[in-house]
C-alpha positions in Angstrom: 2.4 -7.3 -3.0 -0.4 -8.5 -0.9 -0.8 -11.8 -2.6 2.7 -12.3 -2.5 2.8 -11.7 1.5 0.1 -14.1 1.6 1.3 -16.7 -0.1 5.1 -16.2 1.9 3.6 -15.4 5.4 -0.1 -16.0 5.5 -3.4 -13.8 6.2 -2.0 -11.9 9.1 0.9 -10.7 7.6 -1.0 -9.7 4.0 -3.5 -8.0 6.2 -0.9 -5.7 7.6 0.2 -4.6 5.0 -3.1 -3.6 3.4 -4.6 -1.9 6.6 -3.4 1.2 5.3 -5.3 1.0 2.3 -9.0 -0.8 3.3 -10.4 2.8 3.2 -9.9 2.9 -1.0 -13.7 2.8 -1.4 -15.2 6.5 -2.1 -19.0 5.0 -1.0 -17.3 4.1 2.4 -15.8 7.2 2.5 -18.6 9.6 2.5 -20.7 7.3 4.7 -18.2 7.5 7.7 -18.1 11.4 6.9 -22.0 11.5 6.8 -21.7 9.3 10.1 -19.1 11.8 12.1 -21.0 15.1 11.0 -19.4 15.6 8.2 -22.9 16.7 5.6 -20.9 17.6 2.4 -17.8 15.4 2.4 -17.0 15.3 -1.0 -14.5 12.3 -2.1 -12.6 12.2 -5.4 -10.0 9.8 -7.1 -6.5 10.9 -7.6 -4.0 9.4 -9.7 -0.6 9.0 -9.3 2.8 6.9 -9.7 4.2 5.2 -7.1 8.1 4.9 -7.5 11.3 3.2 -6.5 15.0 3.2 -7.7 14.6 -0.5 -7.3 12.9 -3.9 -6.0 14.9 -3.7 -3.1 14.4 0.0 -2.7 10.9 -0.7 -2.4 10.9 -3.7 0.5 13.6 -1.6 2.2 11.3 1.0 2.4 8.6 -1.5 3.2 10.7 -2.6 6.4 11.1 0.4 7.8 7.7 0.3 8.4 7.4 -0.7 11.9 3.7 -0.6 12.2 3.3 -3.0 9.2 5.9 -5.1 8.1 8.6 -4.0 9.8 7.2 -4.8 12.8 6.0 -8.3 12.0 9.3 -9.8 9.8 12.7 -10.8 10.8 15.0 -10.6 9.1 15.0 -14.0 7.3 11.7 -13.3 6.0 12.6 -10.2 4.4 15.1 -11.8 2.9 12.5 -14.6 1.9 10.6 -11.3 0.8 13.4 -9.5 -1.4 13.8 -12.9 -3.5 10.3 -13.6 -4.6 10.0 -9.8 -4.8 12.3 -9.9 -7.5 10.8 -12.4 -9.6 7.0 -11.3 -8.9 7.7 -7.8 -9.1 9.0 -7.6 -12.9 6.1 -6.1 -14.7 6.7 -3.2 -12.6 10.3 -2.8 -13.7 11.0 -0.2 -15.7 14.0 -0.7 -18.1 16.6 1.1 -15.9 15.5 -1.1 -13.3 13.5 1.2 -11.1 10.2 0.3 -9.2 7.1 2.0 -11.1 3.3 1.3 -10.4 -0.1 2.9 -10.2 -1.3 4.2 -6.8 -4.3 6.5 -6.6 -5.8 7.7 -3.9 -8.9 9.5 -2.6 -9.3 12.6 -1.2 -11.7 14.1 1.2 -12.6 17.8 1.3 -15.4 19.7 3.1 -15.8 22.9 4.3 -17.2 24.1 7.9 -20.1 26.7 7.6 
């Protein structure tokens, strides 16, 4: 999806979107713990499935996001958006059409003596 804003919008726009994600490095993670006090952060992987009922589903949801997207599209571009989104998106379709895709994610825990 990045690559696709990208190549659509430019840099700015593809950055946007993945500043909710630039913390997906477990090594990062635990030094910015270590840095804020944190002494035995511990980080781990989980996986999961991201899903939509649909490619549209899934940049509608993405609009609504006002502090990424939403906040950066009109509405032209979106529509811009939905169209290549529905040709570079396909691998992701499942056969009754909805939206599936990897996601995982890291979680932190610690514990305060």
């Amino acid at each position: 999806m990045a690559d696709m804003l990208e190549r659509l919008f430019g840099s700015d726009v593809a950055n946007a979107f993945r500043a909710p994600f630039v913390l997906g490095d477990a090594e990062l993670l635990r030094s910015l713990c270590a840095k804020a006090g944190i002494e035995r952060a511990e980080v781990k992987r989980h996986r999961g499935t991201v899903r939509f009922a649909s490619i549209e589903t899934l940049i509608s949801a993405e609009r609504a996001c006002i502090w990424t997207l939403g906040g950066l599209l009109d509405n032209e571009q979106f529509k811009r958006l939905l169209e290549e989104a529905e040709r570079a998106l396909m691998p992701y379709v499942t056969a009754a059409g909805a939206v599936a895709f990897d996601m995982p994610a890291l979680v932190i825990t610690a514990s305060k003596d």
